[in-house]
C-alpha positions as CSV (number, residue, x, y, z in Angstrom):
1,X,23.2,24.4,-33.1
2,X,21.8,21.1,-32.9
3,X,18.8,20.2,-31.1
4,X,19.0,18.8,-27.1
5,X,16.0,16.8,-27.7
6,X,15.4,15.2,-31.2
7,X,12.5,12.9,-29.8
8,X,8.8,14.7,-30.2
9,X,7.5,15.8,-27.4
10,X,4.1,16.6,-26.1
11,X,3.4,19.7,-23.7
12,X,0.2,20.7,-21.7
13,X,-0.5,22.9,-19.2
14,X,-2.0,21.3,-16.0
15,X,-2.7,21.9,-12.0
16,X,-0.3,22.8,-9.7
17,X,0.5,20.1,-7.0
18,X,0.0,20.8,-3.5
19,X,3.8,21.6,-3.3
20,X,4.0,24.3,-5.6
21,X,0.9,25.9,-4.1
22,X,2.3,25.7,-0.4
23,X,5.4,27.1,-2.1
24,X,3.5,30.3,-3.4
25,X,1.7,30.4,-0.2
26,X,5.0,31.1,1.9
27,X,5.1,34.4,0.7
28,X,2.7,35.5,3.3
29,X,5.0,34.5,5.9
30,X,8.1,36.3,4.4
31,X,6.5,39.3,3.6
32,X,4.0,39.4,6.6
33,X,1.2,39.9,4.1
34,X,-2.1,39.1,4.5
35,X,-4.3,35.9,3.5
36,X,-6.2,38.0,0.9
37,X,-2.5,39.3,-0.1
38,X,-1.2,36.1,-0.3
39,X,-4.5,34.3,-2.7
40,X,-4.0,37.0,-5.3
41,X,-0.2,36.2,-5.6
42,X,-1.3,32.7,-6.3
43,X,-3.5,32.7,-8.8
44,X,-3.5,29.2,-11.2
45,X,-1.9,29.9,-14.6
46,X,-0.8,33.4,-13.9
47,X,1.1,33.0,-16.8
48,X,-0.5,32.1,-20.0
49,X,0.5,27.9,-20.5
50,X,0.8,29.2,-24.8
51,X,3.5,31.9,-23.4
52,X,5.1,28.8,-22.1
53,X,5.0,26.9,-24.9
54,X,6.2,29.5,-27.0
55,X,9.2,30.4,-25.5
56,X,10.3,26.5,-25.5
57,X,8.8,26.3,-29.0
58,X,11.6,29.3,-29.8
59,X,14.2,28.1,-27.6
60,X,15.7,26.0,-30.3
61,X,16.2,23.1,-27.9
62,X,13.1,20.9,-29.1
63,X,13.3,19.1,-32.9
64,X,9.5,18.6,-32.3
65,X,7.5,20.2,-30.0
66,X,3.8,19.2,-29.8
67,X,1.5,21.8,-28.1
68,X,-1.4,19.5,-26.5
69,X,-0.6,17.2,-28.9
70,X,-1.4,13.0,-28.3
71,X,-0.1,10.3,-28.7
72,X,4.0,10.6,-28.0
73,X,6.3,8.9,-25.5
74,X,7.8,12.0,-24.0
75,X,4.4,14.4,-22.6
76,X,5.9,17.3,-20.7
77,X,3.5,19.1,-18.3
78,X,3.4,22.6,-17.1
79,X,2.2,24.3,-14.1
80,X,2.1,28.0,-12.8
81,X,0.8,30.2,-9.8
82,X,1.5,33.3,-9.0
83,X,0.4,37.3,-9.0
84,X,-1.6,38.0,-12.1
85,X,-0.8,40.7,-14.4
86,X,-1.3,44.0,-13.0
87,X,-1.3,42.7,-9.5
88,X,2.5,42.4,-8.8
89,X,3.7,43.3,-5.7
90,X,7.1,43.6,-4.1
91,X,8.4,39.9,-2.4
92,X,6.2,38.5,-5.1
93,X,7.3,35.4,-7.0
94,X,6.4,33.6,-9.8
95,X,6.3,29.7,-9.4
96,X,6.3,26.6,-12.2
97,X,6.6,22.7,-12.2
98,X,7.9,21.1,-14.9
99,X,6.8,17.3,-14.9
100,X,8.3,15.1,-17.5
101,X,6.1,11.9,-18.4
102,X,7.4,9.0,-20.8
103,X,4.3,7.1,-21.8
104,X,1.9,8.1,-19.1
105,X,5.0,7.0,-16.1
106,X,6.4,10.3,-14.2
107,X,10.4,10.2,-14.7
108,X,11.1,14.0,-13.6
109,X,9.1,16.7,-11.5
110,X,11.1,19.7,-10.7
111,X,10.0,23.3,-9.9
112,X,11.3,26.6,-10.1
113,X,10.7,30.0,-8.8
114,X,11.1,33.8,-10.6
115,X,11.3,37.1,-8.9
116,X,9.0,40.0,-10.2
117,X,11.0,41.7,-12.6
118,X,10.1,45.4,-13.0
119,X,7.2,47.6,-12.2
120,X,4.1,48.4,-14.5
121,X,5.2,51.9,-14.1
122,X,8.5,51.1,-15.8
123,X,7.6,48.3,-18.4
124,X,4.5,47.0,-19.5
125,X,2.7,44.0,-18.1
126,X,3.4,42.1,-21.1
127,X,7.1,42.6,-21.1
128,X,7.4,41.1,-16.9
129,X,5.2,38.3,-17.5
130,X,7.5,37.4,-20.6
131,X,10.9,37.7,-18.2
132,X,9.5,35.6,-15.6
133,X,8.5,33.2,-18.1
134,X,11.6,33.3,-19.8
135,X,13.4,32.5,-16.4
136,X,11.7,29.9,-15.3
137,X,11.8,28.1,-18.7
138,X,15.5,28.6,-18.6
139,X,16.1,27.2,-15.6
140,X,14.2,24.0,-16.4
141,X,15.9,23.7,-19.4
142,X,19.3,24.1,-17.4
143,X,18.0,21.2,-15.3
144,X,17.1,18.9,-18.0
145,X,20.3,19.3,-19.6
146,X,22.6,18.7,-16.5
147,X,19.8,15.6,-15.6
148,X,20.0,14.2,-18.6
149,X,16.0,14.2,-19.0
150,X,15.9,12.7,-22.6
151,X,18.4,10.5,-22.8
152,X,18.5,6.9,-22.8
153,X,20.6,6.4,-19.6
154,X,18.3,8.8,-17.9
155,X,14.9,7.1,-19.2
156,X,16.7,3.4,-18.3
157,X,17.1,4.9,-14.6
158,X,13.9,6.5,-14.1
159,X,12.2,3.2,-15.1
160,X,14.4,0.9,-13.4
161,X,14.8,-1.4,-16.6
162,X,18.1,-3.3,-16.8
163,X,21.6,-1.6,-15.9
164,X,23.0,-2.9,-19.6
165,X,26.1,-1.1,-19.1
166,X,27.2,-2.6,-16.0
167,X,25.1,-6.2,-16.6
168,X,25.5,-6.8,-20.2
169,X,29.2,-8.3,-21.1
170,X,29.8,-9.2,-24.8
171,X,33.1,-9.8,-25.7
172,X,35.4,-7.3,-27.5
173,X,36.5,-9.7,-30.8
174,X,35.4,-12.6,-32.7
175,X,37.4,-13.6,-35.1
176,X,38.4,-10.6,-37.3
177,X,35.4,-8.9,-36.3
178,X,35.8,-6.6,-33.5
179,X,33.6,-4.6,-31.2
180,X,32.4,-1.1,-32.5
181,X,30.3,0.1,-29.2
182,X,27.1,-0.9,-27.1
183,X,23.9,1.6,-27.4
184,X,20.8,1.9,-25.6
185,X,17.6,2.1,-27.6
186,X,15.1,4.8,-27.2
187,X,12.8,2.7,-25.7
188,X,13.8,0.2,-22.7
189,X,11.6,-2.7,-23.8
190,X,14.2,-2.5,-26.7
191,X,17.0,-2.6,-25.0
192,X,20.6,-2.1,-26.6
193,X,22.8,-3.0,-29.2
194,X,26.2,-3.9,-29.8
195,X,28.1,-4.0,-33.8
196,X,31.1,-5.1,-34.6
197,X,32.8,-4.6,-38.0
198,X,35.2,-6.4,-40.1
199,X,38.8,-4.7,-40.8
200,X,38.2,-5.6,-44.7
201,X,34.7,-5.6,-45.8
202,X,32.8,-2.7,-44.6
203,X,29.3,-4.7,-45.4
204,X,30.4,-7.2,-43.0
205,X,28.4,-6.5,-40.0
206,X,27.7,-8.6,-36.6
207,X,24.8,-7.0,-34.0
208,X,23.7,-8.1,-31.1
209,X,20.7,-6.7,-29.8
210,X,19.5,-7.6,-26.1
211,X,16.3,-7.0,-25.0
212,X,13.7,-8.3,-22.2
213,X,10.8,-10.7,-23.7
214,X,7.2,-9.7,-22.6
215,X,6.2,-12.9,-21.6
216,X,6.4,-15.0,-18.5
217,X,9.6,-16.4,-17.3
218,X,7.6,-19.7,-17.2
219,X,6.9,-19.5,-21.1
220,X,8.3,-22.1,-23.6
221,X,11.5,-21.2,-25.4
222,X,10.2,-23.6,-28.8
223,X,7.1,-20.4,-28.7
224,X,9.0,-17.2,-27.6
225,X,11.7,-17.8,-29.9
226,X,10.3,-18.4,-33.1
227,X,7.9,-15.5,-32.8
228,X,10.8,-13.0,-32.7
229,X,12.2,-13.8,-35.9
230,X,8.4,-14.0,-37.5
231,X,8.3,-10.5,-36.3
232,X,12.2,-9.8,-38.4
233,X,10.9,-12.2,-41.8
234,X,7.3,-9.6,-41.5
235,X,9.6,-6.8,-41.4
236,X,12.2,-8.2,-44.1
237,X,9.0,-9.0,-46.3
238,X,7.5,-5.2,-45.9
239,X,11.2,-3.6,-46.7
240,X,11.4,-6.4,-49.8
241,X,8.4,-4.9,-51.3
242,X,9.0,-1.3,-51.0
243,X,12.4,-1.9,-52.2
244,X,11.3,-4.4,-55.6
245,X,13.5,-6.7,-54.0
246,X,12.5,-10.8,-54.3
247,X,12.8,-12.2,-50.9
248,X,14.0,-16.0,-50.3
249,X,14.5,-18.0,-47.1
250,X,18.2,-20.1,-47.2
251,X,17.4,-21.5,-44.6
252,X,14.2,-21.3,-42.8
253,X,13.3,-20.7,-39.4
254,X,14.4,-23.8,-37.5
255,X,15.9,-24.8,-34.4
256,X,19.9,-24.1,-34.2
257,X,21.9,-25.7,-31.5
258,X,25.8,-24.3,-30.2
259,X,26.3,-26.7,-28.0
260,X,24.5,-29.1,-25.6
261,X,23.5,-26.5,-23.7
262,X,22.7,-23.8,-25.3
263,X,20.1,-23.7,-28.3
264,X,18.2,-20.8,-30.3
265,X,16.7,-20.6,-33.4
266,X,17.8,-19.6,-36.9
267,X,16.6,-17.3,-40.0
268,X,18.7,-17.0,-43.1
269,X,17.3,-14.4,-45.7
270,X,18.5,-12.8,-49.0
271,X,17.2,-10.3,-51.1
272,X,17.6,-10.4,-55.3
273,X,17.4,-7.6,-57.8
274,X,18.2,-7.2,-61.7
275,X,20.4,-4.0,-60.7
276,X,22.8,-4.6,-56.9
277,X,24.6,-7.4,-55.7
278,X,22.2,-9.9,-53.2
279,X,21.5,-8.9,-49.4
280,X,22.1,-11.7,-47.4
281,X,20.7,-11.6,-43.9
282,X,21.0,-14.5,-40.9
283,X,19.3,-14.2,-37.7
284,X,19.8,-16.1,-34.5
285,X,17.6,-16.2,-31.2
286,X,18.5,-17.1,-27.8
287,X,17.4,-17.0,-24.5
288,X,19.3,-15.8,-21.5
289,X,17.7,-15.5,-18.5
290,X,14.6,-13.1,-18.8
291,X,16.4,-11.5,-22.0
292,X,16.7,-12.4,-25.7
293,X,19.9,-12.5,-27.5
294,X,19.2,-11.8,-31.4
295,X,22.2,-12.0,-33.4
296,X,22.0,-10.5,-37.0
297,X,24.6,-11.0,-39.6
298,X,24.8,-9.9,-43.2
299,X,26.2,-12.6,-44.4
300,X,25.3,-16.7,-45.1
301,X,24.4,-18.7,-42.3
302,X,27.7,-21.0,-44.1
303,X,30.2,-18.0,-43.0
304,X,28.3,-16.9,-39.9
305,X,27.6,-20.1,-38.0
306,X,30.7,-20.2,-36.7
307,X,31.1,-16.6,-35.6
308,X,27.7,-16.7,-33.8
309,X,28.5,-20.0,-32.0
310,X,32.2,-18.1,-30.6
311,X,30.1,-15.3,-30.0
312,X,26.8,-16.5,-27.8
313,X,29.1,-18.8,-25.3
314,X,30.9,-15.1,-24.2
315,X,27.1,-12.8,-23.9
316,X,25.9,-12.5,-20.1
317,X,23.2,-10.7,-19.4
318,X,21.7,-8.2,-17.3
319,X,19.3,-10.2,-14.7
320,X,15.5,-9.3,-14.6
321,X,14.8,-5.4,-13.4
322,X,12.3,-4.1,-11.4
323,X,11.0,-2.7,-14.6
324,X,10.1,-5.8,-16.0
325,X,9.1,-7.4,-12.8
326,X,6.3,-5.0,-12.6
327,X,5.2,-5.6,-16.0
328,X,4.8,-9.2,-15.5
329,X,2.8,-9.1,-12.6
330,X,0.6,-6.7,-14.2
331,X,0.4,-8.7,-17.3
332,X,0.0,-11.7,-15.1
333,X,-2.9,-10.2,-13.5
334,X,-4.8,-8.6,-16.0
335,X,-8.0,-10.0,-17.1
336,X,-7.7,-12.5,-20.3
């Protein structure tokens, strides 16, 4: 059974919020306990955070799983309160918040609630706290896949970066090449991608990838263009080398006009070796609205000039998000 989240994942134990300790606290008024009653059914991390972690860890549901480790998107932090072992009482309940973080931003809090299963007279101590775990784990996990927690679409949302599938509109064919389907990336400051494919040569491929630019909406088009496909040639370079493969330019980064109104720039690239046939690669640039349109071919600017130029005049794209708002005023504002 294949993993429901293949990207890794971080998970730490943490403090309960206010809300999950008022939660707890409620037992005293359903159970007309007392105060003292009540403060030793709502201990902080009643349940071990490791018995936690390993019962996701064996739940099958994580490609990796991090324990407290740093450094990854997707950090997923636990909380618990509730009667310690050895202390369970009847009405007692077992509370947990889950709180899912993508690079330091909440996306998702949710918590859940356990009954106390069993009695230590019946099973061991051990065996409830590991039931109530179990539970609550499984309900978040119930939650995350309904929610959609680690998916692109969910991530795009939480953020409120660019609605791509209702804003982007690329058209279905150009020329013989037609549209294969539109993806979101991973990560929104990547935004998505669309192929299209060729109905006779399998290694003829056409992607459009559309993604917001970091800079200012103010900033020059003759700099923000040509430093995206320095940032492709670096990575065409690096892939050359690993590869033996000799790396030439056809036709150098330059300015590349469609029309009188519309200009981008252009990168045309192949790769040689003694022992396969020559990788040819042709990038193109544009700017629409806060977004750039790269268009890569594998094939000679000479054949995919004209596909690119039928292609750009039909792309419209989503307008700035609130996502990327933000960041701008916080990258406007930050010290120099």
């Amino acid at each position: 059974m294949a993993s429901m989240v293949n990207q890794p994942v971080s998970v730490f134990s943490t403090y309960p919020s206010d809300t999950l300790l008022k939660a707890c606290e409620s037992q005293r008024a359903l159970s007309e306990v007392s105060a003292q009653q009540t403060a030793n059914r709502c201990f902080e991390d009643a349940i071990s955070p490791d018995r936690f972690i390993k019962i996701l860890s064996e739940s099958g549901e994580f490609s990796h799983l991090l324990p407290y480790g740093e450094g990854n998107d997707y950090e997923l932090l636990i909380a618990n309160v509730g009667a310690m072992p050895g202390e369970h009482q009847q009405h007692a309940k077992q509370f947990a918040e889950f709180t899912l973080q993508w690079r330091g931003i909440e996306i998702d809090s949710s918590s859940f609630n356990a009954d106390v299963v069993g009695n230590a007279d019946v099973k061991t101590e051990t065996g409830i706290v590991e039931e109530e775990a179990q539970s609550l784990i499984t309900h978040w996990l119930l939650h995350a896949k309904h929610a959609g927690l680690f998916t692109s679409q969910f991530l795009f949302n939480a953020l409120e970066a660019s609605d791509y599938e209702v804003g982007l509109q690329v058209p279905n064919a150009v020329g013989k090449f037609t549209k294969l389907d539109t993806q979101l990336y991973a990560d929104p400051f990547n935004g998505a991608i669309t192929r299209y494919v060729h109905p006779e040569f399998e290694d003829a491929l056409v992607d459009v990838i559309v993604y917001p630019f970091l800079d200012q909406l103010s900033s020059s088009e003759s700099e923000l263009l040509p430093r995206q496909l320095q940032n492709d040639l670096q990575k065409a370079s690096a892939t050359a080398d690993l590869q033996h493969l000799t790396l030439s330019q056809l036709s150098p980064a330059s300015r590349y006009e469609v029309n009188s109104s519309l200009k981008g720039w252009r990168l045309g690239l192949s790769a040689v070796s003694e022992t396969s046939p020559t990788i040819y690669a042709t990038t193109y640039v544009f700017r629409l609205q806060d977004k750039i349109v790269k268009v890569s071919t594998t094939f000679p600017p000479d054949f995919s000039d004209s596909i690119v130029n039928q292609l750009i005049v039909n792309v419209q794209v989503p307008q700035e998000s609130e996502m990327m708002k933000k960041v701008r005023s916080l990258l406007l504002n930050s010290p120099r």
